[in-house]
N, C-alpha and C positions, 0 to 999 in steps of 0.2 A: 372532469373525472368524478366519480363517486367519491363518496367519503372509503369505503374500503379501498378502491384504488386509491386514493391519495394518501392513506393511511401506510400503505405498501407500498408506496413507493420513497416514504417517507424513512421508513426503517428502514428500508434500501439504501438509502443514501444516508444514512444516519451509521450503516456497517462501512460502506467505501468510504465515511468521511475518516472515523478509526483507521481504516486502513495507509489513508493518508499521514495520519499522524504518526504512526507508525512507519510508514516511509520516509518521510523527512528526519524523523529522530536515527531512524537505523542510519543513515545516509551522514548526516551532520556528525554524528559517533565514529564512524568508519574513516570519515574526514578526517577530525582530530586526532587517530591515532597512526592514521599511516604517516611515515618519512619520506613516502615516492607525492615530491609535490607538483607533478602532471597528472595522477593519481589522484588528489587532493582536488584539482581545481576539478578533474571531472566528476568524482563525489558530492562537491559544492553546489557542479550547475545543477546533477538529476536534483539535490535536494530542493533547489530553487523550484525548479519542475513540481515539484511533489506540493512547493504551497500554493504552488498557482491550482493543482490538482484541489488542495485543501481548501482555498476561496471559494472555488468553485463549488465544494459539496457543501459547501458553508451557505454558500448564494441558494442552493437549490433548496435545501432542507428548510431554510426561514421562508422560501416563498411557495413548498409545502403546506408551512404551519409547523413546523416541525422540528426539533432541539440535535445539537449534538447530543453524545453518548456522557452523560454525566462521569464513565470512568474512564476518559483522553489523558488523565496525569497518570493512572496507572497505567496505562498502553504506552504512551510516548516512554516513562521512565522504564517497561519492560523491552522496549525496543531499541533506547539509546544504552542499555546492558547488552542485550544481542550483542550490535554491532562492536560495541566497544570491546569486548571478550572476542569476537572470530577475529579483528582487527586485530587483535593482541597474537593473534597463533601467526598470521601472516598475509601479505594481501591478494594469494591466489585464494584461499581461505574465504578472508573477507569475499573477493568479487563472488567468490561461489557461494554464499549466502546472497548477493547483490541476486543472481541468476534463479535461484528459487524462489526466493520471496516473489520478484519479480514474474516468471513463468505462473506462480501458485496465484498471484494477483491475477494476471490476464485471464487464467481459466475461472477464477471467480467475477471478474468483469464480465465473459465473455457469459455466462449464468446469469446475469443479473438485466444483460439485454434478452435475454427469453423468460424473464419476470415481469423486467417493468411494464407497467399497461402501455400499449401504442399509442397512448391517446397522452401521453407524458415526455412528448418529443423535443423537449429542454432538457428533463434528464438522460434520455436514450443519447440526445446527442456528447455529454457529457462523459458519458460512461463510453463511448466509443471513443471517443478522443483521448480517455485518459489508459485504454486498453493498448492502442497503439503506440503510447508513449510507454508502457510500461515494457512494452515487447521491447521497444527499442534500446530500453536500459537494460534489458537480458543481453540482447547483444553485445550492445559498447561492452556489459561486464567480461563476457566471453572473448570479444577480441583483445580487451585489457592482459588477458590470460586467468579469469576464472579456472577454480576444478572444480570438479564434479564432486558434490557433498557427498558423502556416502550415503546408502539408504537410510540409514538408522535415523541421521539428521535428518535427512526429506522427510522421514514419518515424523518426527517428534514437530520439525515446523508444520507440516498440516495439522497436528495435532492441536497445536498449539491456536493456528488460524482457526480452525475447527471452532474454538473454544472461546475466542474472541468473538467471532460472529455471531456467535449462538448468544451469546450474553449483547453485542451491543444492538443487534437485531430488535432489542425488547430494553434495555438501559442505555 
């Protein structure tokens, strides 16, 4: 790869590795506060899921050349609030934050395979694998009995994502 592609493909995975961080914190918080413990143990495993997700952007970005996002304690500590607060309303609630986050991820993965350079087919394969898993935890959360967030909350979460990439894109 060029030094610009590798560059971009570095900040690439330097935003999905955030994302990750953010996954497992939301997940492990949602854990902790629900009572429904078949609920729990499937919360437990996606988070498991989420640090295999997080090795992996961790493996990709050092063999880049390239750092996580210096602000992961701020992300991880504003996502184990998310969760911990929609957990607290109820766990249809919760799941239906499980289902956006999740959905608003795949369509940012699914972006990020029409970025990365072709010539970067360790992280293409990376980022396809972690898109699939993500789909799949939208589901489990909807057969769980997820609801449908209102719109208000879909915008504020893109918002939100919006504003996290943009920043860990470049820190």
């Amino acid at each position: 790869m060029s030094p610009e592609e590798r560059k971009l493909s570095g900040a690439l995975m330097r935003v999905n590795h955030v994302g990750e961080v953010c996954a497992q914190a939301l997940y492990n918080a949602q854990a902790m506060v629900t009572q429904d413990m078949v609920l729990r143990e499937h919360l437990l495993l996606a988070a498991r899921e989420e640090m295999d997700h997080l090795a992996w952007t961790r493996e990709r970005l050092h063999a880049l050349g390239d750092r996580p996002s210096l602000l992961n304690p701020l992300w991880f500590a504003g996502a184990f609030a998310i969760g911990t607060v929609a957990a607290k309303f109820s766990d249809a609630v919760s799941l239906g934050f499980v289902v956006e986050t999740e959905n608003q991820v795949a369509a940012h993965l699914e972006s990020h395979l029409g970025r990365l350079p072709e010539q970067d087919e360790a992280s293409l394969a990376v980022v396809a694998r972690m898109k699939d898993d993500e789909e799949r935890h939208a589901a489990a959360a909807i057969d769980e009995g997820a609801m449908q967030l209102p719109p208000a909350a879909q915008g504020l979460m893109r918002l939100a994502a919006k504003v996290m990439t943009t920043v860990a894109h470049k820190i």
